[in-house]
N, C-alpha and C positions, 0 to 999 in steps of 0.2 A: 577492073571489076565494074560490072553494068550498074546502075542505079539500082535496080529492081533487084540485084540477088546480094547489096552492100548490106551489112549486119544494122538493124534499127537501132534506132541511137536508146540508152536506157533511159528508164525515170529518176527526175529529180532525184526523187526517195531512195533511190541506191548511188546515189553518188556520193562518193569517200566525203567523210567528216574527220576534218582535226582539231584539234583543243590548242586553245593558244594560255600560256601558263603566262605567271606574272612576270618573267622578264622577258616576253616574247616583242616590248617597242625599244628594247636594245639588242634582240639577238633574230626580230623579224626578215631580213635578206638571206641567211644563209636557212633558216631555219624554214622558210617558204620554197627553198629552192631544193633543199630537201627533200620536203613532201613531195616537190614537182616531180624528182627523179624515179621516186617510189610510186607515187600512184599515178602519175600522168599529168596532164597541162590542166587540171581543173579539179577542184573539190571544194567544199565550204565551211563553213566554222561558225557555230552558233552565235546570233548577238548578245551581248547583254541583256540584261532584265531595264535597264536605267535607258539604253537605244534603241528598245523594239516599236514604243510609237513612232520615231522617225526615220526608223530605217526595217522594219521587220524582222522577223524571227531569224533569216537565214544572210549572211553573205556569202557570196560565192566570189573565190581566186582564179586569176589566170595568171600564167605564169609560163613565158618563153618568146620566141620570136613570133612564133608563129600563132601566138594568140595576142602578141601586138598588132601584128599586119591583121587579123579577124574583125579585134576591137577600134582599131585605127584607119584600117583600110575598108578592105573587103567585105566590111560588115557595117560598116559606122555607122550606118541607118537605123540600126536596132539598137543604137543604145543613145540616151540621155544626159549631154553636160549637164543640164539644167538639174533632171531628175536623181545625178550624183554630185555636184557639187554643191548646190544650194541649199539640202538639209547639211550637209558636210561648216558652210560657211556658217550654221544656224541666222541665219537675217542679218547678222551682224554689216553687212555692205548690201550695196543699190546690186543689181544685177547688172556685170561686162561680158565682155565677149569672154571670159574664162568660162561661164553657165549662161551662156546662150547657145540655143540649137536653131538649126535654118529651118526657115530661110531667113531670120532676121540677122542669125551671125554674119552668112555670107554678105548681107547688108552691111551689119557694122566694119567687119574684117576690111572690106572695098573700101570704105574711107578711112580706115585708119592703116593700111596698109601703104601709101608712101611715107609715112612721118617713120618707120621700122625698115627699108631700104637700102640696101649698103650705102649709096650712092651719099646717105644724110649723115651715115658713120662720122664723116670728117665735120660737123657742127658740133659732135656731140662728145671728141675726144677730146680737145680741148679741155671740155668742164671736166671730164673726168682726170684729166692730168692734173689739173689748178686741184680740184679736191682732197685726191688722193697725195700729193703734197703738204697740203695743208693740214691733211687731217694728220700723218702720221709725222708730223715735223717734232713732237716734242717727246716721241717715244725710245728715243737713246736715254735722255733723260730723266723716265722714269722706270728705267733698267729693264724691269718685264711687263708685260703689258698680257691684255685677254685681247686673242685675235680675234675670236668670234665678236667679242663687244667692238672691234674695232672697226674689222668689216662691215660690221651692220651698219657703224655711224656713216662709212663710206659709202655704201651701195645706197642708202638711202638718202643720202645730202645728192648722190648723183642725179636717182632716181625724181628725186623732188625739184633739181633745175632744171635736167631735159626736161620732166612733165610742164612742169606749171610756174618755171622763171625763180620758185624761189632758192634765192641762196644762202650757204652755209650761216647760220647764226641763232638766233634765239629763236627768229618764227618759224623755221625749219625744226631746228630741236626741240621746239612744242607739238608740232604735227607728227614728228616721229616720239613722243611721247602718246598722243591720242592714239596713234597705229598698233602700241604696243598694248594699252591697254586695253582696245576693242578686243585685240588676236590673242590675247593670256589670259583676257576675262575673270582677272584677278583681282578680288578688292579684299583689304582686311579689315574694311570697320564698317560693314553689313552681316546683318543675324535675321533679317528673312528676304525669302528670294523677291521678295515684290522690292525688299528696300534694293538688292541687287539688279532686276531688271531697271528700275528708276537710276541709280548709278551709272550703267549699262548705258541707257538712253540718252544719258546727259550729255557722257563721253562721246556718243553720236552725233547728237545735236552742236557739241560744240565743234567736232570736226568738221560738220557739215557744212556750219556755217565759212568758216575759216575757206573752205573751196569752194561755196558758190559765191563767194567775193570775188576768189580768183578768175571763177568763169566769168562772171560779169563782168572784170576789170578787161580779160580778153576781148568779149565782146566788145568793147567801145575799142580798145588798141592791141590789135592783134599781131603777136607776135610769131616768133621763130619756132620757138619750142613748143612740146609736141602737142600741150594745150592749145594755143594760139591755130596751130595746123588743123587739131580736131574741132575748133570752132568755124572756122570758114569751112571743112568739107562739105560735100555736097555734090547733087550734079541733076541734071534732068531725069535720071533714074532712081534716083536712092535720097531721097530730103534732108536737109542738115540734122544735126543732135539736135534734141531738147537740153536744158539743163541738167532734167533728171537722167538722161542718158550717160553725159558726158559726164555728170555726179560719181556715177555706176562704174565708167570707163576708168577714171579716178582714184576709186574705192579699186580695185581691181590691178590695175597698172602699177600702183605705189607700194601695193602689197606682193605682188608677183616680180615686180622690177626691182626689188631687193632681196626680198624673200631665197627665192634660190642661191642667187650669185652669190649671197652672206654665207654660206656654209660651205661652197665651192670654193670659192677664194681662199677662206681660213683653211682648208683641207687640204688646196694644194701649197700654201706656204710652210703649213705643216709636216709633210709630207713628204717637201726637199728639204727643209730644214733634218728630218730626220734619215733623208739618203742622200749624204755627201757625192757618192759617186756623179749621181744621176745629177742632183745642184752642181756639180762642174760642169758638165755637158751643157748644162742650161746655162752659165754663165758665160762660159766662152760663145756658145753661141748667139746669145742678148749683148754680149760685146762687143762682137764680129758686125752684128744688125746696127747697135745705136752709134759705132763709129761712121757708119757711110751716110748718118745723118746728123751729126755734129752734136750726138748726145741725147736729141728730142725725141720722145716714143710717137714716132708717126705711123701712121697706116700701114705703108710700105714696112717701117722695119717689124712691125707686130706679125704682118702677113709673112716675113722672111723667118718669122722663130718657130721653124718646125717641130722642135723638138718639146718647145713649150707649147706647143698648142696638142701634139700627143701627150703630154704634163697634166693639163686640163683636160682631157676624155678621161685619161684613167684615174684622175681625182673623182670625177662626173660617175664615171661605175663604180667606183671601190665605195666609196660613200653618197649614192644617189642623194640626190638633196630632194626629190620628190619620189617618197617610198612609192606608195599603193594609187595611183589615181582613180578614182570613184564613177562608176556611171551606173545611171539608172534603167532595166531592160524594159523598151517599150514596143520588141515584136519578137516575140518566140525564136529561139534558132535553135541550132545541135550543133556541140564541140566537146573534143577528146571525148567521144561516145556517150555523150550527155545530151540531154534535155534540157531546156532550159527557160522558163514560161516568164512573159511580160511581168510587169512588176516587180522584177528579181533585184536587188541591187546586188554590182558586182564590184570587185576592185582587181582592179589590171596591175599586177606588181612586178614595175619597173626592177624595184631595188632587186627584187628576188632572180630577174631574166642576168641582171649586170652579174650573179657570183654562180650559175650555172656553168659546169665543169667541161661540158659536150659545148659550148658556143666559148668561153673565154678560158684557155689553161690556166691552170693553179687559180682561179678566181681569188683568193684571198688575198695574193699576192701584189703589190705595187709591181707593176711592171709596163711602164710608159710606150713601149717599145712593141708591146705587141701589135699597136695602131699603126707600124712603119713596114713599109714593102721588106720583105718580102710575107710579112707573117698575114698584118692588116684584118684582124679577127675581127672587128668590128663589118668592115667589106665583105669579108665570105660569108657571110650569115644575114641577110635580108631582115632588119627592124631589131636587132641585136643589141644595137648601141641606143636605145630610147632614153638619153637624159633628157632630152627636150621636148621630147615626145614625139611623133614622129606622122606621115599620111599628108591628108591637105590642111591639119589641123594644127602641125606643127607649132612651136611656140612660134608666136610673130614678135617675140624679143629673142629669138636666138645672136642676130648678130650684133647686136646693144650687149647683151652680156657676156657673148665670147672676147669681144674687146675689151669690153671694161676690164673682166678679171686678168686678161693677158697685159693689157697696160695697167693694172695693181703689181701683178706680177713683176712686172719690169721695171718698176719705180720701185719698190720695195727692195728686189733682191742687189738691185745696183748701188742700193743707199746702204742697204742695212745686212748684218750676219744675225739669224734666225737660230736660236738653239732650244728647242723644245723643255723643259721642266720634269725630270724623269720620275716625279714623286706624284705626280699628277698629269697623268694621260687622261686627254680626252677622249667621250664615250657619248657617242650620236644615240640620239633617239626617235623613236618613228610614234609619238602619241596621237599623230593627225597624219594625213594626208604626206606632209613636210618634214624633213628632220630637224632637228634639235638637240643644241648639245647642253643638255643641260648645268653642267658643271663648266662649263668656258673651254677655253684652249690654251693656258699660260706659254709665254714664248720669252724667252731671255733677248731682247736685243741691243748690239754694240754695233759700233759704224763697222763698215765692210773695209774700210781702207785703211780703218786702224788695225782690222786682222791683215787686210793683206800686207800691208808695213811689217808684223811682225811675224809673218809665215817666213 
């Protein structure tokens, strides 16, 4: 069909509206993909009355492959990190490349793009084995344990040595305390919000300070890790960080570099703990791998665990760790027969494209296998599998957390027998941007070789 005789796209104003009801940040993936089937790849859903100064009256969903490739690819010029993450983060962090738009991102991206490199992988598994040991060393011990609390203390004691040298201990468990309290913004002994944003403030101020010690200690003795790297970058094109850049980079990295992989992690241990089948398959296979290397999870045996790393994709769809990601419309387009005027904010919902029935069968279903030749549903559908996001904007910590989580994996399932708590299932929630589980993840664990002694 020629340009000229293509049906014009409609207005805003007739484009489908849905209501989202109070349990819509635990039932929002299947319940957005729903709508998507019924009315098409776009509609909107009023804001609140409490969000309309910082976001406007309307949001508008997209929802599918092919309104990732629009938002990600083919269209990326028309929409705003800045303009949807930064009300989304409200001030709480400096501005990083997660709400930067170019040219200054492609700026930052260029220097911080060899410290994220496969090539640097092997600096940084190391710390993650030492951690991931350490941390889960006393959990036979204390019989069951919350995975989601557990992961988190992981992913971020890792997140905090790659970044910035520090290691597991007190001044790490203080900076993942300040993390927590910026991102829950929860305090119980404030009664007006001026005593709350002063509260608020504090908790800034003192994390702030805490990491521009650390810059400055790099700047005199610059190390390995990925601080140490982002303070020498540089080049005759692109001029080094300020402090308050790399403050931003910081604020941003230690929250995204834990942030996802914590709910990923816990989901996929949960996950084989509760399909024995498929935990065989991964066992004998993470066996097969860590014998031709005398036991140590190295690169080579992590790259050899096929099956666990199809494990992790469909952990990554069935429960996206980044539901709805946020952008703000700063040039008019048309999609799914809509209209669509600057100003607009939008949110691109990943979680909702992962449980669509026409790109993945039985969506609801755990089923690791459909990422394996011959089925490969992810492959036949172009921007399908968006846990990391996908275009030239891709996360630049995909392969720092594909590792990590597959060497958690591999330390954990080798050590330990994982038996989920049947009286208390976990139950994700989508209240931001991120999921959330707000009730934990109880998990019974016993050594593995005390079960396999008595299998």
């Amino acid at each position: 069909m020629s340009a000229e005789t293509q049906t014009p796209a409609r207005p805003f104003d007739e484009m489908p509206i849905i209501t989202r009801l109070e349990d819509y940040p635990y039932t929002m993936p299947t319940l957005l993909a729903r709508e998507a089937q019924t009315l098409g790849p776009i509609f909107r859903a009023e804001v609140g009355e409490q969000g309309r100064d910082a976001f406007g009256r309307w949001v508008v969903f997209m929802v599918g492959p092919e309104a990732n490739r629009f938002v990600m690819h083919s269209h990326r010029d028309h929409f705003s990190h800045d303009l949807g993450w930064t009300p989304t983060l409200g001030g709480m962090f400096e501005k990083g490349l997660l709400n930067t738009d170019d040219p200054e991102h492609a700026r930052q991206r260029k220097l911080m793009n060899p410290a994220f490199t496969s090539a640097y992988m092997s600096r940084y598994l190391p710390i993650m084995n030492r951690v991931i040991a350490q941390r889960s060393s006393d959990w036979v011990e204390r019989d069951e344990v919350d995975m989601y609390a557990e992961t988190r203390k992981i992913t971020f004691d890792v997140a905090a040595e790659c970044l910035t040298g520090l290691r597991t201990g007190a001044e790490v468990d203080h900076l993942r305390e300040l993390f927590f309290k910026l991102m829950q913004s929860s305090f119980d002994d404030v009664e007006t919000m001026a005593d709350y944003v002063a509260k608020l403030m504090g908790v800034r101020a003192e994390l702030d300070e805490l990491l521009l010690a650390k810059i400055a200690e790099r700047r005199r003795m610059p190390t390995d890790d990925i601080l140490g790297m982002l303070v020498k970058a540089g080049d005759e094109q692109s001029a080094p960080f300020t402090d308050r850049e790399l403050l931003g980079q910081l604020h941003i990295l230690l929250v995204a570099g834990h942030e996802t992989t914590t709910s990923m992690s816990a989901w996929l241990l949960y996950l084989l703990a509760s399909h024995p089948d498929i935990l065989a398959r991964v066992h004998a296979e993470m066996d097969e791998a860590l014998a031709a290397t005398g036991g140590e999870v190295t690169l080579d045996a992590i790259k050899a665990m096929h099956l666990l790393s199809n494990t992790v994709d469909e952990a990554g769809r069935l429960y996206s760790p980044v539901g709805n990601v946020p952008r703000g419309v700063v040039k008019d387009f048309e999609f799914g027969g809509y209209h669509v005027p600057a100003g607009t904010r939008a949110l691109l919902s990943l979680a909702a494209c992962h449980r669509l029935p026409e790109v993945f069968a039985n969506p609801d279903t755990f089923d690791p296998d459909r990422f394996a030749p011959p089925r490969e549903e992810d492959k036949r559908t172009p921007y399908a599998l968006v846990t990391f996001g996908g275009g030239p904007r891709i996360c630049i910590g995909i392969n720092f957390a594909q590792i990590e989580i597959k060497a958690m994996a591999a330390h954990i399932l080798r050590h330990y027998t994982l038996a989920p708590t049947p009286d208390q299932p976990p139950l994700q929630a989508y209240y931001g941007p991120t999921a959330e589980l707000p009730g934990g993840m109880r998990l019974r664990v016993t050594p593995r070789s005390a079960q396999a002694d008595a299998s």
